[in-house]
C-alpha positions in Angstrom: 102.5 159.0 136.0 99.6 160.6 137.5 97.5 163.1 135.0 97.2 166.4 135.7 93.6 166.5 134.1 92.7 164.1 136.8 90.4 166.7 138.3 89.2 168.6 135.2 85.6 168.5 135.1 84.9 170.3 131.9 82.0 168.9 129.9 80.1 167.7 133.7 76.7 169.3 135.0 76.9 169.2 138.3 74.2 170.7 140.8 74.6 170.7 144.1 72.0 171.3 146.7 72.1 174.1 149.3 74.6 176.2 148.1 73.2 179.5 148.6 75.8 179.7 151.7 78.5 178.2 153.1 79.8 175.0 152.5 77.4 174.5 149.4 78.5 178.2 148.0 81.9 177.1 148.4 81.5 173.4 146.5 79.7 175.1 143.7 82.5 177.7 143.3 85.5 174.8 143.3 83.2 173.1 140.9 82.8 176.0 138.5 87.0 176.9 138.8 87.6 173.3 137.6 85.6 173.2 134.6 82.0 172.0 135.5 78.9 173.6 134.5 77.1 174.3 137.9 73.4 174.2 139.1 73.1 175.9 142.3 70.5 175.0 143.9 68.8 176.5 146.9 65.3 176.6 148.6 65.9 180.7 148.8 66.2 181.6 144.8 67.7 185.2 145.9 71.0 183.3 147.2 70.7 180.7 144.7 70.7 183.9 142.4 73.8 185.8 143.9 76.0 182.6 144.1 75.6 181.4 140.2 76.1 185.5 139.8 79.1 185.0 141.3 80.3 182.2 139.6 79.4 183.8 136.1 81.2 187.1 137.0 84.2 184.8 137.3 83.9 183.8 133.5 82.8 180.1 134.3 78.7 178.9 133.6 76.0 178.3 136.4 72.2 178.8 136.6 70.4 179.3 139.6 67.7 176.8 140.8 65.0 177.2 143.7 63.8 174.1 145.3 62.8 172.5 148.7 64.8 168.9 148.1 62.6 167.3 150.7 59.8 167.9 148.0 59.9 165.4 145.3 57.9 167.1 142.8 59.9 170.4 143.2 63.2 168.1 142.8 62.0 166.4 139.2 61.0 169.7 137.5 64.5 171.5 138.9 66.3 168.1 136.9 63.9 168.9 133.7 64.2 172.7 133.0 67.9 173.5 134.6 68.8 173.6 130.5 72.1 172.5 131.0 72.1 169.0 129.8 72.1 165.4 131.8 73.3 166.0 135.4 76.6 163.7 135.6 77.2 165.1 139.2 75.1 165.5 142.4 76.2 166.9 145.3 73.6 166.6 148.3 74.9 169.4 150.5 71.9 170.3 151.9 71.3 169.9 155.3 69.8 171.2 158.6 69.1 170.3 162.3 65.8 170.7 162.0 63.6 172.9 159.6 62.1 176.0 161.3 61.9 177.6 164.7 63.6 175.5 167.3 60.5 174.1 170.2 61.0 174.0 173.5 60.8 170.0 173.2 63.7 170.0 171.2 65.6 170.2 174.9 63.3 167.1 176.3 65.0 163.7 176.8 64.4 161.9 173.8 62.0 159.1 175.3 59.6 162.7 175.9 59.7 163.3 172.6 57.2 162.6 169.8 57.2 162.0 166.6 57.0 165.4 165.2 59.3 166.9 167.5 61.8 164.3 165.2 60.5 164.3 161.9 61.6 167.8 160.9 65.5 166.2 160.8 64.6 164.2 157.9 63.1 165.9 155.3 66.0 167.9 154.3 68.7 165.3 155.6 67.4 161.8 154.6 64.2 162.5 152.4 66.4 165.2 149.9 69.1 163.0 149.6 67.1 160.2 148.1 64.8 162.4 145.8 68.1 164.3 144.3 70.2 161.0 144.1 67.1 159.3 142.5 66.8 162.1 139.9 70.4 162.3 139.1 70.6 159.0 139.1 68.0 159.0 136.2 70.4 160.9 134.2 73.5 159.3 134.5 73.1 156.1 134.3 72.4 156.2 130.2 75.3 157.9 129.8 77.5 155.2 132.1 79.1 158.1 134.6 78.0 159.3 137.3 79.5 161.0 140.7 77.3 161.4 143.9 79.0 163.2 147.0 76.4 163.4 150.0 77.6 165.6 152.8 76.8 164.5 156.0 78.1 165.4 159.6 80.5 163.1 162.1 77.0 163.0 164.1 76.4 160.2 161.8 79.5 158.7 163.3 79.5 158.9 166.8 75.7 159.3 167.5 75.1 163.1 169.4 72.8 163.6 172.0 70.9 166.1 173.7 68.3 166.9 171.2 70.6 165.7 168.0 69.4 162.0 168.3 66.9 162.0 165.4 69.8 164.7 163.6 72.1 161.7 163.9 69.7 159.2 163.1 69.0 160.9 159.6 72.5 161.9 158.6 73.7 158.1 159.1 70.7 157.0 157.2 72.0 158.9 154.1 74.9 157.0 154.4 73.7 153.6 154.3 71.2 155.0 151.6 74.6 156.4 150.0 75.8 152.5 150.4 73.1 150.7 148.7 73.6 153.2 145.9 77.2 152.8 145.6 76.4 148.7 144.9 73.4 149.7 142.8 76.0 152.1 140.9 78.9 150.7 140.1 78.0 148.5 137.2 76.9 151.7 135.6 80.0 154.0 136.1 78.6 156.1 138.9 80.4 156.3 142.5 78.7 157.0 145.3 80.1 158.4 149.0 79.7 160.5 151.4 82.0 163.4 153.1 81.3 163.4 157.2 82.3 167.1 158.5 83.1 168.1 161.5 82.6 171.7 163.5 83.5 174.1 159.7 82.9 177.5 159.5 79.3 178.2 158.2 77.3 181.0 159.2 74.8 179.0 161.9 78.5 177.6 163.6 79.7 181.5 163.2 77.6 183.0 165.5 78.1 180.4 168.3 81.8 180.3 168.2 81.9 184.5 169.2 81.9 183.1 172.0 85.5 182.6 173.4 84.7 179.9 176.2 82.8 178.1 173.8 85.1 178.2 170.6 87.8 176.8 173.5 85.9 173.7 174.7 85.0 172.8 171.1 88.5 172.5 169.9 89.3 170.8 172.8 87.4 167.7 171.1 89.8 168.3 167.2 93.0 166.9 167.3 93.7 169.9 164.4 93.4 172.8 166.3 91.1 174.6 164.1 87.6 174.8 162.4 87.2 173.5 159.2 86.6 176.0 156.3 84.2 175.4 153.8 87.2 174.9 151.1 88.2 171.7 153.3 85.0 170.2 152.2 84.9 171.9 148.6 88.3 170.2 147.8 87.2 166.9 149.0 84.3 167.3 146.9 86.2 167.7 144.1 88.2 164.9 144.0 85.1 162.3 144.7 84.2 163.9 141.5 86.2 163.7 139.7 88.5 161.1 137.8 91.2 160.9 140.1 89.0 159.0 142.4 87.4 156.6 139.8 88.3 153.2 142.4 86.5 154.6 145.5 82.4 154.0 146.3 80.4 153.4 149.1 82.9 154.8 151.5 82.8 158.0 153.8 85.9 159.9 154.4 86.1 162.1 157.6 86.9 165.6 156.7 87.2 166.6 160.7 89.8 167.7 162.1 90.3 164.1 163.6 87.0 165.0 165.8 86.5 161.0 165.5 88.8 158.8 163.5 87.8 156.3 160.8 88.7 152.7 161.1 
C-alpha cells in the first residue's frame, strides 16, 4: 500500500533558484504547501521578497535570498547565512536565453557568431547549475539525503536553432552535469534529475503568445493542445523530491505536452 506521506516534505530546506516569477514562484509555493521550509531565491531581492511574503502570509516558512547563481561567491554565502539549516533540496530553476539586451548577432548564422555572442547562455544555464548543485551538495551529503531537480528546456532535447544553438548547447550540458551527479550521488542518498519543459506559461512566453497566429502555429508542434502552466512543472518537482520517487536518478522526464517524446 502506497503511503500517503509519500510527498510530505516537512523537516526539508529546500531553495530553489529563480523563483521570483513564474515557474520558480510556483515550485517554491508547491514546496511550501507540502511541508518544506523554502529559500527563494532570486537575482532581484524585491521579487525574491514578495514570493517568500507570499508564502508566509499562507502560514508556511520561507526567507528570501538575492543572488546571481552564475556567481560562485554570491552562491556560497546565500548557502551560509539563509538560517534555515542544511539545504536537503535544490531546485535549479533558473534559467534564461541569454542575459541582457538581445544583439543584433543573436539573429546571425551561428558559424558568424563569436564567442561572446554565445557565452551569455551559460552562466545562468550551465555555470548556476553547477555552483548551486555543488553547494547543496556540500550540505547533504553528511546528512545521507539529498534531492536535486534541474529544470531545463526540451531544447536540450531536440537541439533548436536560429539563434538558440548555444541555448541548447548549455541546457543539455546541465543534464549530463545532472548525470555525473546522479552516479556521484547515489551512494550518499541524494537523486539527481532533471525536468525538460516545453512552451509553459511564464511571463517572457506570455507576451509572445498575444499573438493569435503565433499561439496557433505553436501548438501545432504539442500533441496536448495547450501550454503548460507552471503547476505542471511545480507538481513534477514535487514528487523528484520527495520520497515517493526515492528509485529514480540520473533521468529527465519530459514535462511537454509531448512537444518531443522520450525513448
Amino acid at each position: 500500500m502506497t503511503s500517503p506521506d509519500l510527498l510530505n516534505l516537512s523537516g526539508r530546506v529546500a531553495l530553489v533558484t529563480g523563483a521570483g516569477q513564474g515557474v520558480g514562484r510556483q515550485i517554491a509555493i508547491t514546496l511550501a504547501e507540502f511541508g518544506a521550509h523554502v529559500i527563494v531565491n532570486d537575482f532581484d531581492l524585491d521579487r525574491a521578497e514578495r514570493v517568500a511574503e507570499a508564502i508566509t502570509s499562507a502560514g508556511y516558512l520561507a526567507r528570501p535570498a538575492q543572488a546571481d547563481v552564475g556567481d560562485f561567491d554570491q552562491v556560497h554565502r546565500m548557502f551560509s547565512e539563509h538560517g534555515l539549516g542544511p539545504v536537503s533540496i535544490v531546485v535549479n530553476n533558473a534559467g534564461n536565453a541569454g542575459a541582457g539586451p538581445v544583439s543584433t548577432r543573436a539573429a546571425l548564422p551561428f558559424w558568424e557568431q563569436e564567442p561572446q555572442d554565445w557565452r551569455r547562455f551559460f552562466h545562468v544555464n550551465l555555470d548556476g547549475v553547477m555552483n548551486v548543485t555543488r553547494c547543496g551538495l556540500a550540505q547533504m551529503v553528511p546528512h545521507g539525503w539529498g534531492r536535486v531537480v534541474t529544470i531545463i528546456s526540451d531544447a536540450a532535447r531536440v537541439g533548436e536553432i536560429n539563434g538558440m544553438e548555444a541555448y541548447s548547447g548549455a541546457k543539455a550540458g546541465a543534464a549530463g552535469f545532472t548525470r555525473a551527479m546522479a552516479r556521484l550521488g547515489g551512494r550518499y542518498g541524494v537523486t539527481a534529475n532533471c525536468i525538460a519543459l516545453g512552451a509553459t506559461r511564464t511571463p517572457a512566453i506570455e507576451a509572445q503568445i498575444q499573438n493569435e497566429a503565433f499561439a496557433k502555429k505553436v501548438l501545432s508542434n504539442y500533441i496536448v493542445r495547450r501550454f503548460g502552466e507552471p503547476s505542471d512543472a511545480a507538481n513534477a518537482v514535487l514528487f523528484l523530491a520527495s520520497d515517493a520517487s526515492s528509485y529514480i536518478t540520473g533521468q529527465t522526464i519530459p514535462v511537454n505536452g509531448g512537444y518531443s517524446l522520450a525513448l
